[in-house]
PASEBA-1860 file (N, C-alpha, C; in nm, 3 decimals):
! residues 99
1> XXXXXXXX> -3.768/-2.405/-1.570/-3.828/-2.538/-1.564/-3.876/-2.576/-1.704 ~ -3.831/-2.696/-1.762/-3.873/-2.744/-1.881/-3.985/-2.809/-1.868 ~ -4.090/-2.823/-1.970/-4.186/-2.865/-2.011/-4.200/-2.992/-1.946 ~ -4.121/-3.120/-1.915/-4.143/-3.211/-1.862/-4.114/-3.231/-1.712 ~ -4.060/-3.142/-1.649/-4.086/-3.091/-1.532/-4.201/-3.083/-1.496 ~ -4.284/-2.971/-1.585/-4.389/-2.922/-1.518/-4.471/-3.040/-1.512 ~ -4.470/-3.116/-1.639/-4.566/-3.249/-1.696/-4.578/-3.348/-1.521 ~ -4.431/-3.361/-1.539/-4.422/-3.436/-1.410/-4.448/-3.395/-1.253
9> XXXXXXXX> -4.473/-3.247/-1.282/-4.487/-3.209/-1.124/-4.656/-3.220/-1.137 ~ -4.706/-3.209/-1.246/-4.847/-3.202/-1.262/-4.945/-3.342/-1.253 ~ -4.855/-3.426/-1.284/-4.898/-3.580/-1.314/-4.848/-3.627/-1.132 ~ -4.775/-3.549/-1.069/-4.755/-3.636/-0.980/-4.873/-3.523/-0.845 ~ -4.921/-3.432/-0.858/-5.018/-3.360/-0.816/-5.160/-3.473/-0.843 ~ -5.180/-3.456/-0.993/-5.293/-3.543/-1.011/-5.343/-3.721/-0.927 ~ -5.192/-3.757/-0.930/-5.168/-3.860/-0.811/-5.197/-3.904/-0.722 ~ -5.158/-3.749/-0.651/-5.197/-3.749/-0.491/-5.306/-3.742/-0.474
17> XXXXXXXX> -5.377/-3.636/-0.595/-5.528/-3.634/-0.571/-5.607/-3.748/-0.575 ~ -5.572/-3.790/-0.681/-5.619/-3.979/-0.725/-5.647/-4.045/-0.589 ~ -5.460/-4.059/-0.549/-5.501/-4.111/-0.430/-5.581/-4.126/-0.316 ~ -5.599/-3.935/-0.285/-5.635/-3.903/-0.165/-5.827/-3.952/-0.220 ~ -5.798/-3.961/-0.330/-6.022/-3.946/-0.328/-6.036/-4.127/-0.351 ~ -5.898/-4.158/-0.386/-5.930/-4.357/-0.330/-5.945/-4.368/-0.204 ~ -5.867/-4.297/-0.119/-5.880/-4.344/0.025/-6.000/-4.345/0.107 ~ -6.001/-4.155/0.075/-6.078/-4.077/0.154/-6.264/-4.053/0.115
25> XXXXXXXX> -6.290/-4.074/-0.055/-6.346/-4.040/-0.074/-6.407/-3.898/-0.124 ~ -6.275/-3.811/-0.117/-6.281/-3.627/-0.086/-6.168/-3.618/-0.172 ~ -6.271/-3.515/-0.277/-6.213/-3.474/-0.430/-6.196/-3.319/-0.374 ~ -6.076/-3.260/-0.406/-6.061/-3.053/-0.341/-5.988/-3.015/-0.488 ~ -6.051/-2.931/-0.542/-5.989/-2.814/-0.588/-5.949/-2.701/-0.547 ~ -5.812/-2.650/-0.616/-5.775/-2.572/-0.512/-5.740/-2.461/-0.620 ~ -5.766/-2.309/-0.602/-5.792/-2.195/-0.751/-5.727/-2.119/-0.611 ~ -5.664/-1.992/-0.681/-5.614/-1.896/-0.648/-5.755/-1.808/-0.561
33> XXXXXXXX> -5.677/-1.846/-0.415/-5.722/-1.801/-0.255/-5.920/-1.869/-0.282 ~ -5.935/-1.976/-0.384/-6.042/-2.076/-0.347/-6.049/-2.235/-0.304 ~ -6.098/-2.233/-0.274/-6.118/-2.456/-0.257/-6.276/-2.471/-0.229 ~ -6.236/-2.562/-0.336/-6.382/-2.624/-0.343/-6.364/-2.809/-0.315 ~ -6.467/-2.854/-0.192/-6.414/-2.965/-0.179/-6.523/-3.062/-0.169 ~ -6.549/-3.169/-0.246/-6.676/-3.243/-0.247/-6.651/-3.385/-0.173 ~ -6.749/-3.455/-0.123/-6.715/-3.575/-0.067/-6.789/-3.626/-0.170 ~ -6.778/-3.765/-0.242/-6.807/-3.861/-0.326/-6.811/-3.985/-0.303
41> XXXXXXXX> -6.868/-4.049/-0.307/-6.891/-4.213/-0.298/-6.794/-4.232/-0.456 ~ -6.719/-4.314/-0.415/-6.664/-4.326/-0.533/-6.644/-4.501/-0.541 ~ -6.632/-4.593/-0.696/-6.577/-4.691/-0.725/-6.485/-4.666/-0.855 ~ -6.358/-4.689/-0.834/-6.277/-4.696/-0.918/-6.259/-4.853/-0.959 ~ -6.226/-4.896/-1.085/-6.179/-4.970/-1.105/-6.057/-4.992/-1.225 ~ -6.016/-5.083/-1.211/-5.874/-5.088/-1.318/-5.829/-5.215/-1.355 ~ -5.791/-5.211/-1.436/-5.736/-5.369/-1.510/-5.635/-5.316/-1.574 ~ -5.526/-5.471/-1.556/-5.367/-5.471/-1.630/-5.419/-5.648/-1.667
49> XXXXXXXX> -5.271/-5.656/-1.771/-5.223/-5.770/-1.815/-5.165/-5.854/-1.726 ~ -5.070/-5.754/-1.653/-4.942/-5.814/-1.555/-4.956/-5.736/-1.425 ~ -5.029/-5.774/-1.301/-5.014/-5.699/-1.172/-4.894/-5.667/-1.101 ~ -4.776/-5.798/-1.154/-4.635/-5.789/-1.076/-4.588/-5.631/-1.154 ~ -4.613/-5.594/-1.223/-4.544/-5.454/-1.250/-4.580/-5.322/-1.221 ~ -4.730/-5.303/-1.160/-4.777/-5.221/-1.134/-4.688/-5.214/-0.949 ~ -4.690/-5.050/-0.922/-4.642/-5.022/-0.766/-4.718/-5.049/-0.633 ~ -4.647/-5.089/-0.591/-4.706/-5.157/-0.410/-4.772/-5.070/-0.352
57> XXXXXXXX> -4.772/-4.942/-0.356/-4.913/-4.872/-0.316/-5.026/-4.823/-0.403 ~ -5.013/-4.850/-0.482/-5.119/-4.886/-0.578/-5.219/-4.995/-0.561 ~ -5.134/-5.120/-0.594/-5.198/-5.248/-0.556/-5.269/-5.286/-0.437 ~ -5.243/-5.198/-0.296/-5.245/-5.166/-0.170/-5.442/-5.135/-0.171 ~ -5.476/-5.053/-0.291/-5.591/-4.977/-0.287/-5.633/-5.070/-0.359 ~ -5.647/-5.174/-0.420/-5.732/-5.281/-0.518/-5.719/-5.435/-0.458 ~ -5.820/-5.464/-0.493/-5.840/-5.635/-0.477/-5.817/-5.677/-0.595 ~ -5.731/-5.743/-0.598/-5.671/-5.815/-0.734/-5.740/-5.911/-0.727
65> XXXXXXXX> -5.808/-5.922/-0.856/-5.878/-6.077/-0.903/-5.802/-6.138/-0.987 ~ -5.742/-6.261/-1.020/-5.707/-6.325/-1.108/-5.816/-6.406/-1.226 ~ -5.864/-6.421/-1.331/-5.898/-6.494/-1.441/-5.839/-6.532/-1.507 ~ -5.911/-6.669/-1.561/-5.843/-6.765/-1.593/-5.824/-6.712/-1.747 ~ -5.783/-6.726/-1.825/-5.773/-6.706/-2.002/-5.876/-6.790/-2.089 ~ -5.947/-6.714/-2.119/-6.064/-6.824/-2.235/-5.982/-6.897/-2.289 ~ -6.101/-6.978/-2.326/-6.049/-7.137/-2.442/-6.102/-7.066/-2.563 ~ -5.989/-7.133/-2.652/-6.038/-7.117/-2.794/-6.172/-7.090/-2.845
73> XXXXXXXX> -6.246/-7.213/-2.777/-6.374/-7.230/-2.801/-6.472/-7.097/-2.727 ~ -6.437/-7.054/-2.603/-6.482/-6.946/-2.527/-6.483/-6.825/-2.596 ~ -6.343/-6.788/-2.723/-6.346/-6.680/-2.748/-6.423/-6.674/-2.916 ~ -6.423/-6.776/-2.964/-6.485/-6.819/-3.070/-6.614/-6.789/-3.041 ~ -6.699/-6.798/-2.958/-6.868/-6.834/-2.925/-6.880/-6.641/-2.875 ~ -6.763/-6.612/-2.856/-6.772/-6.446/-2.745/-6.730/-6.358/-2.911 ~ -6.659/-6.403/-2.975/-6.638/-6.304/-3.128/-6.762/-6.332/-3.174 ~ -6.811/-6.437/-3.216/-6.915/-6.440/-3.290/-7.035/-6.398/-3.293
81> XXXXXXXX> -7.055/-6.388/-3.115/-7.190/-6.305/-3.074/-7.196/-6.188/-3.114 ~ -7.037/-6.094/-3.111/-7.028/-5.987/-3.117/-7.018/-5.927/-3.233 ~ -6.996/-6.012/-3.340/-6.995/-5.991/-3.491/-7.116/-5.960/-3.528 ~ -7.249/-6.072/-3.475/-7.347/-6.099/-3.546/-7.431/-5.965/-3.464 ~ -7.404/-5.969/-3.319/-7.488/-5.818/-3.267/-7.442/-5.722/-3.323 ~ -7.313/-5.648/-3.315/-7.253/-5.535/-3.348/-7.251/-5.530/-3.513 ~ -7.198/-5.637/-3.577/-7.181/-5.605/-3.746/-7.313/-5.635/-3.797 ~ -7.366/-5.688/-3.755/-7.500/-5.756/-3.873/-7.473/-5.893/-3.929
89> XXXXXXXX> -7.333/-5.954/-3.852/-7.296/-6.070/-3.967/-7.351/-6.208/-3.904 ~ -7.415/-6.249/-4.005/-7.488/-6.418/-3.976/-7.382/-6.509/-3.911 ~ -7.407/-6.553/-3.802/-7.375/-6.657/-3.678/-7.241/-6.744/-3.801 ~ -7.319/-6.812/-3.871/-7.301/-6.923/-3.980/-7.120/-6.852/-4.034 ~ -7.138/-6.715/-4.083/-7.041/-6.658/-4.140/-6.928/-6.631/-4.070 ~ -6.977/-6.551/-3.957/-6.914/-6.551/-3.827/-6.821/-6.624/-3.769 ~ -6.889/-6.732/-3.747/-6.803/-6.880/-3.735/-6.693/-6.907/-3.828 ~ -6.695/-6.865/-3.949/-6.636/-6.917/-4.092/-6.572/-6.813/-4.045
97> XXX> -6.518/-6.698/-4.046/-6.430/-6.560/-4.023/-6.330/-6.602/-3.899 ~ -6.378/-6.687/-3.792/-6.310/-6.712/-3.657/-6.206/-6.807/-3.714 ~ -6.255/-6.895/-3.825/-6.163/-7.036/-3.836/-6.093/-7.005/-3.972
END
């Protein structure tokens, strides 16, 4: 078995698990002749660009929200806040960097 075999038998293990603790709530590890199995309150969440490409049982486990796309002006006022909190840079300058 080549390396991407295993990748893929491992990624599609991790999967099921994924799955089973979206459904069920119940995360199991499973170690040579052990299991350890926890119940969890769990919230997953996830975001894409494009929902039509993601798989039908996937989508099955999420409430798809749609949003609308900021306005120019929306993302202008949302950079600038974040310049002047995160960088230190004056509102005034800020503005001047967007345009």
């Amino acid at each position: 078995m080549c390396y991407f075999e295993i990748f893929l038998s491992l990624f599609a293990i991790l999967n099921l698990e994924s799955m089973n603790l979206m459904e069920s709530g119940i995360l199991s590890e499973l170690k040579y002749r052990q299991k350890r199995i926890a119940q969890l309150k769990t919230w997953i969440f996830a975001s894409s660009n494009d929902a039509d490409k993601l798989l039908a049982p996937l989508l099955t486990r999420f409430t798809v929200i749609h949003l609308k796309p900021y306005t120019k002006e929306e993302f202008v006022e949302i950079a600038v806040n974040v310049l002047n909190r995160d960088e230190g840079i004056e509102k005034d300058v800020a503005k001047f960097i967007m345009y």
